[in-house]
C-alpha positions as CSV (number, residue, x, y, z in Angstrom):
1,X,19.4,11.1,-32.2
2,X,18.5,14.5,-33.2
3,X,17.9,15.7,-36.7
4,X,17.6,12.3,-37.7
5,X,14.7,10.0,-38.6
6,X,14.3,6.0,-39.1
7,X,12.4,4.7,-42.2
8,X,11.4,1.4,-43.2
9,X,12.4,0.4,-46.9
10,X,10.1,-2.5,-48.6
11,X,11.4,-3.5,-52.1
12,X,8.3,-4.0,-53.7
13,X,10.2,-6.0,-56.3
14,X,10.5,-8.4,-54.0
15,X,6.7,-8.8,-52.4
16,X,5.0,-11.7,-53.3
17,X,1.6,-10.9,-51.6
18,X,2.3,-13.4,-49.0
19,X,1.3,-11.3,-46.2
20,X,3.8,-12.6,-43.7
21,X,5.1,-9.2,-42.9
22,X,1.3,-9.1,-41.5
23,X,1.3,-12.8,-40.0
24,X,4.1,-11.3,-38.2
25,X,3.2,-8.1,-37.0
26,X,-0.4,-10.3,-35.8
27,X,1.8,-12.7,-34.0
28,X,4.0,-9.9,-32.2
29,X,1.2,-7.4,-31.3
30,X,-1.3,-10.8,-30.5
31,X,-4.2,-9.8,-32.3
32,X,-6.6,-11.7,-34.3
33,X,-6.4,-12.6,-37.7
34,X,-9.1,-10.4,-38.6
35,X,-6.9,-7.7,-37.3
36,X,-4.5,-6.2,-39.6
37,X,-2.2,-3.1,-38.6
38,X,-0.2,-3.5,-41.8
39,X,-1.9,-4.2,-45.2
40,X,-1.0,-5.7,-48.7
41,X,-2.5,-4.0,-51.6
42,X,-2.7,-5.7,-55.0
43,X,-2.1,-2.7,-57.5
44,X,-2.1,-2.3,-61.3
45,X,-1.4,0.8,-63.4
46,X,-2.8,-0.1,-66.1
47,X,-4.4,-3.0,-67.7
48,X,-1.5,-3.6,-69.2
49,X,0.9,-3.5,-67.0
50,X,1.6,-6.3,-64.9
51,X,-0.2,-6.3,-61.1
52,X,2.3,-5.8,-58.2
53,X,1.7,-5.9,-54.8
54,X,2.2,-2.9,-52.1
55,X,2.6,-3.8,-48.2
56,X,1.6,0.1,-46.2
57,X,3.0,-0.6,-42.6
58,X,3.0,1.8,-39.7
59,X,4.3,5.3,-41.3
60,X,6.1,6.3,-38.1
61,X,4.2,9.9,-38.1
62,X,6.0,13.3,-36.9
63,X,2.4,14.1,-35.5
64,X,1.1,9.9,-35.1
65,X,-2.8,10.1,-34.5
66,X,-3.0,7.0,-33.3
67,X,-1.2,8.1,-29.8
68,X,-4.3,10.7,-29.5
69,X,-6.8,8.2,-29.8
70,X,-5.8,5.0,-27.9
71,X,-8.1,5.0,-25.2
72,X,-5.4,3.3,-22.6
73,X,-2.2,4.8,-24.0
74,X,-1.1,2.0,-25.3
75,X,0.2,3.7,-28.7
76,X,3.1,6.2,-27.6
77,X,6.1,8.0,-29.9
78,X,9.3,7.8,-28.6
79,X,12.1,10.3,-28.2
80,X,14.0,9.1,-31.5
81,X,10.5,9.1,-33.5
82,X,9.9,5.0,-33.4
83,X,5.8,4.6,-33.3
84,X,5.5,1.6,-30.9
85,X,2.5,-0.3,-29.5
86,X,2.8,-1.8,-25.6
87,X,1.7,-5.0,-25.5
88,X,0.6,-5.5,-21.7
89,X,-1.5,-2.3,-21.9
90,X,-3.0,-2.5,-25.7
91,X,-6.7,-3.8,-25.5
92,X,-6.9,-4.6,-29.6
93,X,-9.9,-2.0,-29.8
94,X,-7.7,-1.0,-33.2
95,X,-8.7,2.7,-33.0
96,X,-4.9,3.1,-33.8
Protein backbone atom coordinates (compact mmCIF):
# COMPACT_ATOMS: atom_id res chain seq x y z
CA UNK A 1 0.00 0.00 0.00
CA UNK A 2 1.90 2.89 -0.98
CA UNK A 3 1.75 6.34 0.59
CA UNK A 4 0.25 4.81 3.38
CA UNK A 5 1.46 3.92 6.87
CA UNK A 6 -0.08 1.70 9.92
CA UNK A 7 0.04 3.07 13.47
CA UNK A 8 -0.88 1.65 16.67
CA UNK A 9 -3.29 3.86 18.84
CA UNK A 10 -3.14 3.14 22.84
CA UNK A 11 -5.77 5.20 24.78
CA UNK A 12 -3.89 6.00 27.63
CA UNK A 13 -7.17 6.66 29.35
CA UNK A 14 -7.69 3.38 29.39
CA UNK A 15 -4.08 1.84 30.82
CA UNK A 16 -4.16 0.54 34.03
CA UNK A 17 -0.37 -0.38 34.38
CA UNK A 18 -1.22 -3.89 34.07
CA UNK A 19 1.46 -4.67 31.72
CA UNK A 20 -0.43 -7.39 29.74
CA UNK A 21 0.17 -5.75 26.51
CA UNK A 22 3.83 -6.82 27.63
CA UNK A 23 2.81 -10.36 29.13
CA UNK A 24 1.66 -10.69 25.68
CA UNK A 25 4.12 -9.53 23.45
CA UNK A 26 6.69 -11.97 26.08
CA UNK A 27 4.35 -14.81 25.33
CA UNK A 28 4.26 -14.29 21.45
CA UNK A 29 7.98 -13.46 20.76
CA UNK A 30 8.94 -16.39 23.80
CA UNK A 31 11.26 -14.49 25.78
CA UNK A 32 11.77 -14.25 29.39
CA UNK A 33 10.14 -12.26 31.71
CA UNK A 34 13.05 -10.24 32.33
CA UNK A 35 12.74 -9.33 28.69
CA UNK A 36 10.61 -6.55 27.78
CA UNK A 37 10.34 -5.22 24.08
CA UNK A 38 7.43 -3.04 25.10
CA UNK A 39 7.45 -0.96 28.39
CA UNK A 40 4.94 0.74 30.84
CA UNK A 41 5.99 3.96 32.24
CA UNK A 42 4.35 5.47 35.33
CA UNK A 43 4.24 9.26 34.53
CA UNK A 44 3.16 12.39 36.41
CA UNK A 45 3.21 16.08 35.30
CA UNK A 46 3.13 17.47 38.16
CA UNK A 47 2.76 16.74 41.68
CA UNK A 48 -0.43 17.58 41.46
CA UNK A 49 -1.72 16.10 38.84
CA UNK A 50 -2.81 12.65 39.07
CA UNK A 51 -0.05 9.72 37.83
CA UNK A 52 -1.01 7.95 34.51
CA UNK A 53 0.61 5.31 32.98
CA UNK A 54 2.24 5.24 29.31
CA UNK A 55 2.84 1.71 27.47
CA UNK A 56 5.94 2.76 24.32
CA UNK A 57 5.67 -0.34 22.05
CA UNK A 58 7.56 -0.97 18.82
CA UNK A 59 7.44 2.52 16.91
CA UNK A 60 7.35 0.80 13.46
CA UNK A 61 10.47 3.13 12.23
CA UNK A 62 10.76 4.50 8.45
CA UNK A 63 14.59 3.83 9.01
CA UNK A 64 14.07 0.77 12.10
CA UNK A 65 17.64 0.26 13.74
CA UNK A 66 16.89 -2.70 15.10
CA UNK A 67 16.98 -4.55 11.51
CA UNK A 68 20.80 -3.12 11.27
CA UNK A 69 21.78 -4.65 14.35
CA UNK A 70 20.23 -8.18 14.81
CA UNK A 71 23.07 -10.22 14.51
CA UNK A 72 20.84 -13.20 12.61
CA UNK A 73 18.33 -11.10 10.71
CA UNK A 74 15.83 -11.84 12.71
CA UNK A 75 14.30 -8.19 12.86
CA UNK A 76 13.25 -7.24 9.18
CA UNK A 77 10.74 -4.29 7.77
CA UNK A 78 8.34 -5.25 5.45
CA UNK A 79 7.19 -3.82 2.14
CA UNK A 80 3.98 -2.05 3.74
CA UNK A 81 6.29 -0.63 6.75
CA UNK A 82 5.16 -3.47 9.64
CA UNK A 83 8.43 -3.93 11.92
CA UNK A 84 8.24 -7.68 12.67
CA UNK A 85 10.46 -10.11 14.62
CA UNK A 86 10.77 -14.03 13.21
CA UNK A 87 10.41 -16.26 15.70
CA UNK A 88 12.38 -19.49 14.45
CA UNK A 89 15.48 -17.31 13.70
CA UNK A 90 15.46 -14.61 16.77
CA UNK A 91 18.06 -15.70 19.45
CA UNK A 92 16.57 -13.16 22.38
CA UNK A 93 20.16 -11.42 22.41
CA UNK A 94 17.57 -8.13 22.64
CA UNK A 95 20.08 -5.84 20.66
CA UNK A 96 16.77 -4.87 18.89
Amino acid sequence: MPGRKWVMVIDLSKCDGCKKCTEACQKMHFTPTDREWIRVFKMQDGKDTPPYFFPKPCFHCDKPPCTKVCPVGATFKRQDGIVLIDNERCIGCRFC
